[in-house]
N, C-alpha and C positions, 0 to 999 in steps of 0.2 A: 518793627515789621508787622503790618497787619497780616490777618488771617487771609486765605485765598478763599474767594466766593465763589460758594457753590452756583453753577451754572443755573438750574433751576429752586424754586423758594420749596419752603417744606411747609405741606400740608397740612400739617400737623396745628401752624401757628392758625391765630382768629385769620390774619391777613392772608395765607395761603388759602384756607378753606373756603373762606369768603368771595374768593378774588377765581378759586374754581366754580365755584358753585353756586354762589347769590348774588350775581352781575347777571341783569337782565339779556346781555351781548351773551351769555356762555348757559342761558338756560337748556341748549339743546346738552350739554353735558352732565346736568343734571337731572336731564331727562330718562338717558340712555344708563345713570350710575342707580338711579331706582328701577328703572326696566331690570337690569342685572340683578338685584340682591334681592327683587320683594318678589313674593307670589302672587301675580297679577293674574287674574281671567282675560285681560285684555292690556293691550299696553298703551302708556300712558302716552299721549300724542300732546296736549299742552300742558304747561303751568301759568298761576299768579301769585306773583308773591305777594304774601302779607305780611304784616307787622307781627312778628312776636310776641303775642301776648303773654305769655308764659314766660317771662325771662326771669330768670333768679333776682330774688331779693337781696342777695348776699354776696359781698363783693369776694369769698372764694367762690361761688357758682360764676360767677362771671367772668372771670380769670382763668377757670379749669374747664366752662361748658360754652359750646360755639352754637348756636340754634339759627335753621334756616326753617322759615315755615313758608308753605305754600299748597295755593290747593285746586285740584286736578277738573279737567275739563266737563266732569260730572260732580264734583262739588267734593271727589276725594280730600280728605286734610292729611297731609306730607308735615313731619317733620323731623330735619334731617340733625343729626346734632353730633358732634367731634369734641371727644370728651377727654383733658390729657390728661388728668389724675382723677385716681381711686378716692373715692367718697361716701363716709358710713353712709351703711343704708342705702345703698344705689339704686337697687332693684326697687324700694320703696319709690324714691324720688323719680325713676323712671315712670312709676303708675301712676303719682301724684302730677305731674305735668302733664300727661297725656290723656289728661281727664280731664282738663281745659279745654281743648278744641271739641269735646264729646259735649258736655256744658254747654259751649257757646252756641247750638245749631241748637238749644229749645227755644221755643216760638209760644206766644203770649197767644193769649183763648185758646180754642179748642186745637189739639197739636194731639195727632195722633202717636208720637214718639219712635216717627220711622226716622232712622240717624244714616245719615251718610259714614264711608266706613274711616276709618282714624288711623291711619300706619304710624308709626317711629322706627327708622332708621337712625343706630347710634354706631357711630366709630369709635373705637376706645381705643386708645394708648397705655393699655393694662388691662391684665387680666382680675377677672371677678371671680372666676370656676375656682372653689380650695379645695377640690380633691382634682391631683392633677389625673386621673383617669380615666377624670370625668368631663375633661376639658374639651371645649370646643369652638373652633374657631370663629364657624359662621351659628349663629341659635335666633331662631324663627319660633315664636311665643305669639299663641293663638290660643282661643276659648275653647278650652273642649274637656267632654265630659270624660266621665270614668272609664269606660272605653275609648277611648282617645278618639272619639269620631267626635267630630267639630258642630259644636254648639251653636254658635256666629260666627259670619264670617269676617263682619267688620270690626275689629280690632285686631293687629297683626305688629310684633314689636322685633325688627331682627338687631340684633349685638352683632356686630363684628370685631373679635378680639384680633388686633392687631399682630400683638406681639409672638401668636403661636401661628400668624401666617409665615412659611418657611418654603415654598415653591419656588425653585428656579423656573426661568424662560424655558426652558423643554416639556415643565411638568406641568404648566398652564393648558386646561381643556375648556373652560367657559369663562363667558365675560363677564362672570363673577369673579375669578381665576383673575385675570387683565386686568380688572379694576381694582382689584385688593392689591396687587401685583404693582402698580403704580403709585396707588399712593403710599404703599410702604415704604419703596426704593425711589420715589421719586427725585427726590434732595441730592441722591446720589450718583444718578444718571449723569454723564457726560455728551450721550446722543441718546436719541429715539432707538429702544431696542427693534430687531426687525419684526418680531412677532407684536408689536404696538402702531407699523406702520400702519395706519389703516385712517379716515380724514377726524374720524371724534379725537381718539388719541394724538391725533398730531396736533388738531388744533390746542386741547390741553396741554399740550408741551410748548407752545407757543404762549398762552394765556402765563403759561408756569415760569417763563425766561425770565431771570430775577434783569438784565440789563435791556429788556425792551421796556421795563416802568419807566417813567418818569425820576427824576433826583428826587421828587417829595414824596413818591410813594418808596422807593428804595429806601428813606427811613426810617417810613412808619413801619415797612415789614423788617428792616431790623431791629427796632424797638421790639416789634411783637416776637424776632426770634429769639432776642436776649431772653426775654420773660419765660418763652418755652422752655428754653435750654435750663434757665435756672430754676424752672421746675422740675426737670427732668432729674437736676442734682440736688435735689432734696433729700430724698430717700436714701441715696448714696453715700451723702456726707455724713445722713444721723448713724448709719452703718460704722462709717470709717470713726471717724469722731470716738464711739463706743467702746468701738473693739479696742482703736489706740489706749483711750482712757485705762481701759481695763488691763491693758499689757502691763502699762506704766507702773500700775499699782504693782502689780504682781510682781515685776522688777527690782522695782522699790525694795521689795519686802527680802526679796535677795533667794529665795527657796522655792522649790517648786509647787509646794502648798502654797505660796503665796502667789504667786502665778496665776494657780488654778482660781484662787479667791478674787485676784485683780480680772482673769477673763471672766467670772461670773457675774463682775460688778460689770466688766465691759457691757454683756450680754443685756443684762438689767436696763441700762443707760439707754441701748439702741432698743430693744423694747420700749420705753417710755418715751421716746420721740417718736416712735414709729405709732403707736398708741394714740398719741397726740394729735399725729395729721389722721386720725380716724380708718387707720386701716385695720381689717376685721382679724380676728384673734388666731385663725389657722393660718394667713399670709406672714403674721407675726412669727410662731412660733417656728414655723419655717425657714425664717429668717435667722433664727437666731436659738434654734434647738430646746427654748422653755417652754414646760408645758403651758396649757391654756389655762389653767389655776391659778399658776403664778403671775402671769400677766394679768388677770381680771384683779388680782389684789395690785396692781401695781397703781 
């Protein structure tokens, strides 16, 4: 018995994101998904897309990071990127790419260094914030001094942390709200909710319908939704795997000391996979109750 297929594709995969958003027919929806999230002076009425120059050299950046670049009617540079696992150093690699398109607008002889302005819009499928207090959904990162009055205005980096968007259909107030709103539950959707009736969003649930593709596209996006999903269960299996391990032991050993020694080895185990895929040492011990000492020696 096969799986039943979800009415609309998810988001989430290179082909969902893509297939919303980097198709020349549906630039009007990534028009209206930037007008929503960025602080603009003015809103953005064309795009062109470019080629990617920035693309990961690294076959996990290419697998985990989706990059749509384009750039706006006054020479703004957009780039949009859907990112579905956590990766040391994020916040690095986020400054390191988007200092490419800032680069590429210098000009040979006299070049007075006035720069058009540089946005990054990133979706994540994970959260980056480790204190969760201090956690936030939507985070807008701009140049500004020690009084927090704004330095430049052109560089502008907003995160959308996915997984702490939690809004029902009644609690949506902006189409910031709607847009996050959609592509979270998109997958899920078996009609157009009525508070998304509206012609952007419907045409997006149109573009979205996994049986108006083609048979050859239906299994390039299932290939791409395999890969998602078994990304997704990475981190879960180094979890289960660990802990099981460590029961065993502790079983094994017949006593409750022993136990206690088999779930410490569990614990140890899912630390050092987790470690491994490069996730940072507070998401660790989180996970798994060790302090940050014992993992750095691990």
């Amino acid at each position: 018995m096969t799986d039943k297929v979800a009415r609309y594709i998810n988001p989430y995969t290179d082909f969902g994101f893509k297939k919303l958003f980097g198709e020349e027919a549906n630039k009007d929806l990534l028009i209206d998904f930037l007008n929503a999230v960025l602080p603009l002076k003015s809103k953005i009425v064309s795009l062109t897309f470019r080629n990617p120059e920035q693309l990961p050299d690294n076959n996990v950046d290419r697998k985990a990071i989706f990059d749509i670049a384009c750039t706006g009617e006054h020479n703004e540079q957009f780039t949009v990127e859907m990112q579905k696992a956590r990766q040391k150093y994020f916040k690095d690699r986020a400054l390191f790419y988007l200092s490419f398109p800032i680069q590429r607008q210098a000009q040979k002889g006299d070049w007075d260094f006035n720069l058009n302005p540089v946005y990054l819009v990133a979706v994540l499928n994970f959260t980056y914030d480790e204190n969760e207090e201090k956690q936030k959904i939507y985070r807008l990162v701009s140049l500004k001094d020690q009084d927090g009055e704004e330095f430049l205005d052109k560089l502008k980096m907003v995160f959308l942390q996915m997984p702490l968007f939690r809004l029902t259909e009644p609690e949506l107030q902006t189409r910031k709200d709607k847009w996050m709103y959609f592509l979270k539950n998109l997958e899920d959707f078996d009609e157009i909710p009525s508070i998304l009736r509206e012609p952007v969003f419907e045409k997006a649930f149109s573009e979205a319908e996994y049986y108006r593709l083609s048979p050859l596209l239906q299994e390039q996006y299932q290939r791409d939704l395999m890969a998602y999903r078994d990304n997704v269960n990475v981190v879960e299996t180094a979890r289960k795997e660990g802990e099981a391990k460590g029961k065993a032991e502790g079983l094994a050993e017949g006593e409750a000391k022993g136990l206690a020694k088999g779930e410490a080895k569990g614990k140890t185990e899912v630390a050092r996979n987790l470690k491994g895929m490069g996730l940072s040492l507070a998401d660790i011990a989180a996970a798994t109750g060790l302090p940050a000492s014992e993992i750095e020696r691990l």
